[in-house]
N, C-alpha and C positions, 0 to 999 in steps of 0.2 A: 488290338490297340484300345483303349480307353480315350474320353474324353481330357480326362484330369491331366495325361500325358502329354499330350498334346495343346491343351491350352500352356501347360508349361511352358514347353518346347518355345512355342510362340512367343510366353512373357519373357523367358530368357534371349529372344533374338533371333532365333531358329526359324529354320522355312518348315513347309509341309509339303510332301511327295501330293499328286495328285490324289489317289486312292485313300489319303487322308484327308483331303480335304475333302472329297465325295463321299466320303463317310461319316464326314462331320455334318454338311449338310443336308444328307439325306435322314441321314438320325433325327435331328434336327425336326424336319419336316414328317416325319413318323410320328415321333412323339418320346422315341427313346431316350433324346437327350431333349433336358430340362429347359427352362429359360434361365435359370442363375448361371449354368455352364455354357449357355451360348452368349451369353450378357458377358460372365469372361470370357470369353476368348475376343469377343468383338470390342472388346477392352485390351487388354494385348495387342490385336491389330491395331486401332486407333495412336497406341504409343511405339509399337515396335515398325508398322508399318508392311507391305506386300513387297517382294521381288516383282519383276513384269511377271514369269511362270508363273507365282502364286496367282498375281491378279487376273491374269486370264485363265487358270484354272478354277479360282472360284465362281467366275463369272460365269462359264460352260457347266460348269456345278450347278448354279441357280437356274440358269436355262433350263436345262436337261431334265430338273427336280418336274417338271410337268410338259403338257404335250406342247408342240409347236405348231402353229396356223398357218395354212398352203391356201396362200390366198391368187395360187398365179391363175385361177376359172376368173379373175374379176379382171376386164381390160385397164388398162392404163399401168404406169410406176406410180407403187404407193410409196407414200413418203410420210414420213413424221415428225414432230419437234417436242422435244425435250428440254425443258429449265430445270437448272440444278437447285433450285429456290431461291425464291426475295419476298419480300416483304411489299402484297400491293399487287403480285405478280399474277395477274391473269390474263397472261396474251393468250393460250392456250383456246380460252371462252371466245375470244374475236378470231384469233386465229386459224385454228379449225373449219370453222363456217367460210372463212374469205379463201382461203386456197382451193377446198371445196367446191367453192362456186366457182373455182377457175378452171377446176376438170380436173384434178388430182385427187386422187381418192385419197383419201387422209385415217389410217388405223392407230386409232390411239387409245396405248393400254397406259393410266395414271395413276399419280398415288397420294397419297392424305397429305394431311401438315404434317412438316418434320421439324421438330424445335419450334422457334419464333416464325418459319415461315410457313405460308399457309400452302392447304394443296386442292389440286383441282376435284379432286375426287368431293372432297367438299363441301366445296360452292356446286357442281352440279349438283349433289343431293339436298340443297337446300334449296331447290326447284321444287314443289310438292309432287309427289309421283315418281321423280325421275331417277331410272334404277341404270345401276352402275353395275351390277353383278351378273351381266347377260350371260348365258352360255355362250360355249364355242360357238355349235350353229346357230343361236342368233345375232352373237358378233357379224359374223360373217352374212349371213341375210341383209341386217340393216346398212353393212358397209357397201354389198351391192345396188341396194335400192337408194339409198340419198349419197354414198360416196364420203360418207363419213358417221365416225364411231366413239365414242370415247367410254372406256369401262376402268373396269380395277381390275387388280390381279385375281386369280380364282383358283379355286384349289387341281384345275385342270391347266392353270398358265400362270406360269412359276410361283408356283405355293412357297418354295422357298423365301422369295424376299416379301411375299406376302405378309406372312410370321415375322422375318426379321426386320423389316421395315417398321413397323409395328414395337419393335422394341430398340432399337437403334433408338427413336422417335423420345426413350424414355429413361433413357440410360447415356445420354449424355458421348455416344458414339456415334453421331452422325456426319461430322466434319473430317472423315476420312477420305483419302482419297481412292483408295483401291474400295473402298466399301462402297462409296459414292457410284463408281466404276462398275461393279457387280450389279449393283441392284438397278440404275438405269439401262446398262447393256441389256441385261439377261431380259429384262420386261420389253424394250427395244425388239430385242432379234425374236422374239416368242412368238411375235406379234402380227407376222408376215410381211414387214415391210420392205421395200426393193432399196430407200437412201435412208438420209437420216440428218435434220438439222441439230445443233444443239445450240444452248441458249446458258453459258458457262456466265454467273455473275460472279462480282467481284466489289469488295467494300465493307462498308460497316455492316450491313445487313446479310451478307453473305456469308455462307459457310469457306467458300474462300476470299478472305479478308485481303489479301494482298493478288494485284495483275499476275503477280510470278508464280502465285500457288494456283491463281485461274488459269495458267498459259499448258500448267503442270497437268492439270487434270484434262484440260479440253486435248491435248497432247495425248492423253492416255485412253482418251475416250474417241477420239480418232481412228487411233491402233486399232485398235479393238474393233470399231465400227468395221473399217476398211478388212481387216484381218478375216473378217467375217461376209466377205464381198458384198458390201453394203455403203454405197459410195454416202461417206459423213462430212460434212462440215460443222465448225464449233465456233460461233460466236462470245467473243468476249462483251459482255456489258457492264455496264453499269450500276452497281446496287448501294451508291452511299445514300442515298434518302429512298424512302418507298413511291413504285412507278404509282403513277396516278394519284386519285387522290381516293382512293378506299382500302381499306381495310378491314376482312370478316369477311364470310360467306355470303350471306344474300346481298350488301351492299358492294361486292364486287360482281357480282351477277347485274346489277342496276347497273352499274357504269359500263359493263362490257355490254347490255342492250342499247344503252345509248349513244355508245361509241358506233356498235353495228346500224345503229338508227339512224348515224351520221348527225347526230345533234349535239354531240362532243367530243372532244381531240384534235380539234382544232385550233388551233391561239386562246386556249385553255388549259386549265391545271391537267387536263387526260392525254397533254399532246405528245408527251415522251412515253406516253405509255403504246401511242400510233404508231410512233417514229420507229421501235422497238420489233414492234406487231408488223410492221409494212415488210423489216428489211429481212425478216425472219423469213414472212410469205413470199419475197423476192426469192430468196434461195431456194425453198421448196418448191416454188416454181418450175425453176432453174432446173433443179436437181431431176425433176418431173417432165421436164423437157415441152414445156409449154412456154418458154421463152429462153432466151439464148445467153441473157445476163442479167445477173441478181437486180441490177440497175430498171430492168425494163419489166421483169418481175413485182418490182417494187409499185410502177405505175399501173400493173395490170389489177395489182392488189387496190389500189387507193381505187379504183375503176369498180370494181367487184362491192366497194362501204357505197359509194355514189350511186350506183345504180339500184341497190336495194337488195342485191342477190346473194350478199352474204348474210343479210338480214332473215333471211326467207330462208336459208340451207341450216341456221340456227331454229328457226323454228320448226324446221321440216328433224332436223334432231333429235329436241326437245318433242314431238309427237312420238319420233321412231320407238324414246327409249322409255314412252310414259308419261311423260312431265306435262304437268298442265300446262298448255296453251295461256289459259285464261292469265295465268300468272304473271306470266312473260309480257304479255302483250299488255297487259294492266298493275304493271310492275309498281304503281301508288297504293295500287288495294292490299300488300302484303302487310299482314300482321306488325304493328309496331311493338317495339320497346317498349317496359314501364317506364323506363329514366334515357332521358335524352339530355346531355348536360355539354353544356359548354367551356372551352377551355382557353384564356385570354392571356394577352401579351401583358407583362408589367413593363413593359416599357419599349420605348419606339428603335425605330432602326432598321435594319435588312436580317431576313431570316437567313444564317449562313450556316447551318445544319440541323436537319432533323436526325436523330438518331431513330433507324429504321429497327433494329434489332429492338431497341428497346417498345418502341411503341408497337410492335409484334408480339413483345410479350407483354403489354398493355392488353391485346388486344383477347389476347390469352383469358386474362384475368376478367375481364368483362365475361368471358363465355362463349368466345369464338374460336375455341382452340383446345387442344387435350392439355394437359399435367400429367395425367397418369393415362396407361393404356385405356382403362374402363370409362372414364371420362365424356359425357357425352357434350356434343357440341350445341350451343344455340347459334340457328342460323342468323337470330335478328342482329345478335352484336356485333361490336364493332366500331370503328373509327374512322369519320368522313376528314380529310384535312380541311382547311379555307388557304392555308397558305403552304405554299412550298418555297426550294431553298433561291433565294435570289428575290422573293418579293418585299419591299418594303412593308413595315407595319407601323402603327404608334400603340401606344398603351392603351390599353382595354381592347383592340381588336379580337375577331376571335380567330385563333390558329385552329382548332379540332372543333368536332362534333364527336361524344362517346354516346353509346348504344350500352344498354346494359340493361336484364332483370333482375341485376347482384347489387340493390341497394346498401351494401353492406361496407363495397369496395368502391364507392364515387370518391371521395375525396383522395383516397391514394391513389388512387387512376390518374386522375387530375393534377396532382401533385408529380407525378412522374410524366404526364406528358409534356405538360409544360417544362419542365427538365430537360424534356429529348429534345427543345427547340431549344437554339444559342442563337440569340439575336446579338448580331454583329453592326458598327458605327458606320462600316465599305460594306457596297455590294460583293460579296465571294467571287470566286473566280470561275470562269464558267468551264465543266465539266464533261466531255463527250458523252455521248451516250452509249456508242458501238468504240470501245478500246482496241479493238485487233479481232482478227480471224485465223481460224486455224485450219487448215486442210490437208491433202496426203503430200503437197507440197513447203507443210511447216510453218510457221507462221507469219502473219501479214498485216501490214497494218490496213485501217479500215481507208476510207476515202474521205 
């Protein structure tokens, strides 16, 4: 078989035998096939789309591409959580730490920005120090000793979507759903984990734009989970304006200490970014079998910010994997911006949408995000909000704060984000934050 055949196959409509598809991605992952020939075919998918076969044969593809972690020597059920991106999204950073502290060991393999949204792999490396590239045995070391992990993929745990995650990222194929599917699964199951939460958004800022394409994916990412005896559940959320109010790598690193600090998220602009974060660590709880329902989970989590111990299971983290302490705990002393500019309402009213997509890829353009694979990121930029959707403004208020050392690009920064706000005459309608859940018993609405 050939590449070139098989990409056909695909762009005319066509499935792939398994064997094909394992020889696409292990090619792939060799080196024998190119990036222009995996960029098409992951183009083809993106328009032609996966059968179920396909999608869970590619997904056992990506797996299989590197070794798997036998984490059953570590006591308790490990559990994990997975966001399929937004814009602002950094439960991951509080989350982690707060389940942890609740005696669930928490293995988690992540991954960079995809598109407009950003990724955790990230914001933790704009900690000074802090290495995301552990080996196997020290994955596994640090997950024994603090009960929680968080790395990237490696060429020893699934190198596959390492690579192609990485070019999906740059070729405008990421808003697939069997691809989306692959590359969360395969990192998921790699990873040793016994559940699996997911965190499926949906909106303007999301790769799935519509409840029906997010009910579709969480649906398929269930399967899979389950299929793989890994009991999963899939949160629908909410992605039409960006959660909290940062955007960029270190400036979401500041708000998820300070939320862990408990000095915000509370009847504050960081509160849905809690609400979010709580009901997630509810489930993993749940799932982990330290509480009996996501409900009581939920309170055991908000208990875990109050008391200081997810605060401390963050720092105890941040030590395991390198990262300066100093940094964390003295999170004023990081290096500033050359240009901090402001960004003001022309006229008064109620803010009734931020367009999250776009001020993502605002945020892009400042220098907190790729363009192209080689692209390197600054951690200082980025975009603080003042306002979110539903707050009243008048004219001259400021809606953003931008971060930037690209003097080049303020004014069209500026100009576009004030764009992505539409100030409305009514306050907007108010929008849930958790839309539905999905589990092996199909879909649910939330409470």
């Amino acid at each position: 078989m050939t590449a070139g055949e098989l990409i056909k196959r695909k762009r005319d409509g066509g499935s792939l035998r398994e064997d094909e598809l394992r020889w696409l991605v292990n090619g792939y992952v060799r080196g024998s096939i190119p990036d222009y020939q995996m960029s098409a075919f992951l183009m083809a998918c993106y328009f032609r789309g996966m059968n179920e076969e396909e999608t869970l044969t590619f997904t056992k593809s990506m797996l299989y591409s590197g070794d798997i972690v036998d984490l059953s020597e570590i006591p308790g059920i490990k559990v994990d959580k997975h966001s399929t991106g937004g814009v602002g999204d950094k439960v991951s950073l509080i989350l982690g730490p707060v389940v942890a502290a609740c005696g669930v060991p928490v293995p988690m393999i992540t991954g960079r920005g995809l598109g407009h949204t950003g990724g955790t792999l990230d914001k933790l490396e704009s900690i000074p120090g802090f290495r995301t590239d552990l080996t196997i045995d020290d994955y596994k070391r640090v997950i024994k000793e603090i009960g929680l992990v968080m790395v990237g993929q490696t060429n020893q745990l699934v190198p596959a979507d390492k690579k192609m995650y990485a070019l999906r990222d740059v070729t405008a194929t990421v808003d697939c759903v069997p691809l989306i599917a692959g590359s969360i699964m395969s990192k998921k199951l790699a990873e040793g984990i016994d559940a699996l939460v997911l965190d499926v958004k949906t909106g303007r800022g999301a790769f799935m734009r519509t409840s029906q394409q997010a009910v579709e994916l969480a649906r398929t990412l269930v399967k899979i989970g389950n299929g793989f005896g890994k009991e999963t559940i899939a949160f629908i959320t909410d992605m039409d304006q960006p959660l909290g109010t940062t955007i960029g790598n270190w400036l979401e690193v500041v708000e998820s200490v300070e939320c862990l600090r408990g000095t915000r998220g509370r009847g504050d602009h960081s509160a849905d970014l809690m609400a979010v974060t709580h009901v997630l660590a509810g489930a993993m709880l749940m799932l982990g079998r330290k509480v009996r329902t996501i409900a009581e989970g939920v309170e055991r989590s908000k208990c875990a910010v109050e008391n200081g111990t997810a605060y401390q299971k963050l720092l105890q983290l941040v030590e395991a994997q390198g990262g300066s302490l100093f940094a964390v705990e003295n999170i004023e002393n990081y290096s500033l911006p050359r240009h901090t500019f402001e960004v003001k309402a022309s006229e008064g009213g109620y803010v009734g949408v931020i367009d999250p997509a776009e001020v993502g890829l605002v945020s892009i353009r400042l220098g907190g995000g790729r363009a192209t694979m080689d692209d390197v990121i600054d951690p200082k930029a980025g975009i603080v909000l003042r306002k979110k959707v539903g707050d009243s403004v008048e004219a001259g208020d400021v809606l953003a704060v931008l971060h930037t050392d690209r003097e080049e690009i303020i004014e069209s920064a500026r100009g576009r984000v004030q764009q992505a706000f539409a100030i409305h005459r009514k306050p907007p309608k108010h929008r849930p934050l958790i839309l539905s859940y999905v589990d092996r018993g199909g879909v649910k609405t939330w409470m």
